[in-house]
N, C-alpha and C positions, 0 to 999 in steps of 0.2 A: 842338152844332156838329159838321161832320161833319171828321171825322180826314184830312187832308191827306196820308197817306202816301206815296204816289206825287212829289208835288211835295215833298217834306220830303228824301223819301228821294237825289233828283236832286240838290237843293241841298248835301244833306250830300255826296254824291260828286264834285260838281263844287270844292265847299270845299276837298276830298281832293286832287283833280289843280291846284287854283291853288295851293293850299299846296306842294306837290310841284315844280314849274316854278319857282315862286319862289326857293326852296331851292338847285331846280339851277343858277337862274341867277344869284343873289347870290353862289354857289360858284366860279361861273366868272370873275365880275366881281373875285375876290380877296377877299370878306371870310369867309372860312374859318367856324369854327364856330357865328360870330352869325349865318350864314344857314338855320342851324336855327331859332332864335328868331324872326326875322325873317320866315322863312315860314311859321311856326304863325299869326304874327301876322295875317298878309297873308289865310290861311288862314280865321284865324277871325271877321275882319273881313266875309269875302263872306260864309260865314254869316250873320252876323247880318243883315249889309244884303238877302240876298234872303231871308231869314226872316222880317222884318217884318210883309209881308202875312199871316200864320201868326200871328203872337206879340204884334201890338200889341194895347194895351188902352186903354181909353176910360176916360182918368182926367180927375177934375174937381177943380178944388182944392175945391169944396164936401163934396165926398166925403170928405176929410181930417177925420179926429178927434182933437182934440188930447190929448183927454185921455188917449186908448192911447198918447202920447209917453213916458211915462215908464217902462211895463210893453214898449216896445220898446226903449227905452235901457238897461232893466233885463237884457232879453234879450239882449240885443247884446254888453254887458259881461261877462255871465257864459259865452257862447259863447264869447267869443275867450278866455277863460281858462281854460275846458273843453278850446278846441281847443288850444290852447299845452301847458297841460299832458301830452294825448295824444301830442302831437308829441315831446316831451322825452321821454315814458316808453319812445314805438315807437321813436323814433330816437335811445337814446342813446348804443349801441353804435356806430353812425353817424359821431356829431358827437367822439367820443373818435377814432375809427379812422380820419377824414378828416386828426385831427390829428398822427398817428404814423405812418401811413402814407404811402407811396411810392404817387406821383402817377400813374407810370405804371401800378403795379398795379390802383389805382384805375379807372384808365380802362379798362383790360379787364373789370375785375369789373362797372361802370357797360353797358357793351359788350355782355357776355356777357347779362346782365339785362335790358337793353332787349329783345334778339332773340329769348328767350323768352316773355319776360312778350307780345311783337309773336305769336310764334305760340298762346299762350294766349288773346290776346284776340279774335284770328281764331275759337279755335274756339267759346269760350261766346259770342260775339254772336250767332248763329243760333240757339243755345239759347234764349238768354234772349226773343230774337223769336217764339218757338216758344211760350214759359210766358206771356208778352205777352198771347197773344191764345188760349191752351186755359184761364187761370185762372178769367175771367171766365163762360165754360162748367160751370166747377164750382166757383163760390162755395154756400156752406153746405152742400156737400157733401163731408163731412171722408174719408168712404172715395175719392171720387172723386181729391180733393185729394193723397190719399196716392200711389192709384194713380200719379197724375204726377209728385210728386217721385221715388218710387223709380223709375222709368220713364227718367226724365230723368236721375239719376247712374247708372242702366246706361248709358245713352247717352253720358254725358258720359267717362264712364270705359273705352269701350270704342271712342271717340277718340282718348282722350288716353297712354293704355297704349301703344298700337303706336306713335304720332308720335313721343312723346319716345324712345322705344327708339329707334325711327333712330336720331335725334338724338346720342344717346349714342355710336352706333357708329357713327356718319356726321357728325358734327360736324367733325372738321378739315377732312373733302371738301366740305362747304356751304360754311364760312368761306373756306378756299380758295378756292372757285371762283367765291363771290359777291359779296366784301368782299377779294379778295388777300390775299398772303399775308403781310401785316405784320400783320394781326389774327391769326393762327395761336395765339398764346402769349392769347388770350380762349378757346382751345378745352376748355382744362380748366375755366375758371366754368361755361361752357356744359352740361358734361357732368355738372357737381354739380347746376348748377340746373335739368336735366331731372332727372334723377336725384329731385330736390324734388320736382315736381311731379307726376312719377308715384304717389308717394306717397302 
């Protein structure tokens, strides 16, 4: 079938700006921080609905095998107990220091983390659209293959080196100037977790 990018990539951007508009305006309407939820939701709703024509599939209930019921129940239960487990292990520094800790420090460290991890994922989405579509050009080609990952962490490194530098030395004038100056006291998370991710 032929790949829809153009019309895929439209729908994902327009998802982008209802979700955004929503946001601003359930904020303005008075419901404070559930208008972030609210317009991921709204958000990911158009999604799907003008996705459809992209994503539906022709299912038949003839098509159903009963007998893989029990080898996807098997799957299913051991997944959620796999991903539970994960969960506990990666966050359990987390679920202790949600418990002993001060809510508002919380919220900066939450704060500072989102606006990086938001400039981080700015820069590898172009990468990874880039490897998308050069992999396929050099399947069972393992010099090939190589040539492009090292290719791609110079690249990616030679992004993300100078931005987060600002950052660090430009962090309270972003925050300042972007978000006010009641976020000012999230400028030193910001500045460690550039600091990470330079690294």
């Amino acid at each position: 079938k032929d790949l829809e990018f153009k019309a895929y990539s439209n729908i994902t951007i327009g998802s982008d700006i209802f979700s955004t508009i929503s946001k601003i305006g359930l904020a303005l309407l008075g419901f404070g921080a559930i208008s972030f939820i609210f317009g991921e939701l709204f958000g990911r709703a158009y999604k799907v609905l003008f996705s459809l024509k992209f994503t539906r599939q022709n299912v038949r209930m003839s098509d159903f095998d009963r007998a893989q019921v029990p080898q996807i129940v098997w799957y299913i239960k051991h997944s959620l107990v796999l991903s539970g487990a994960m969960y506990i292990i990666s966050n359990f520094d987390k679920l202790i220091l949600y418990r002993i800790s001060d809510l508002s420090e919380l919220g900066k460290y939450t704060f500072a983390f989102a606006q990086i991890m938001m400039v981080f994922t700015f820069l590898i989405g172009p990468v990874n659209d880039l490897l998308f579509s050069l992999l396929p050009k050099v399947y069972g080609d393992n010099r090939g293959l190589n040539k492009i990952t090292v290719n791609t962490q110079l690249l990616v490194t030679a992004c993300m080196v100078p931005i987060f530098a600002f950052l660090i030395f430009n962090a309270d004038f972003l925050v300042g100037s972007i978000y006010a100056e009641r976020w000012s006291e999230s400028v030193f998370f910001m500045r460690v977790f550039s600091g990470q991710f330079m690294l």
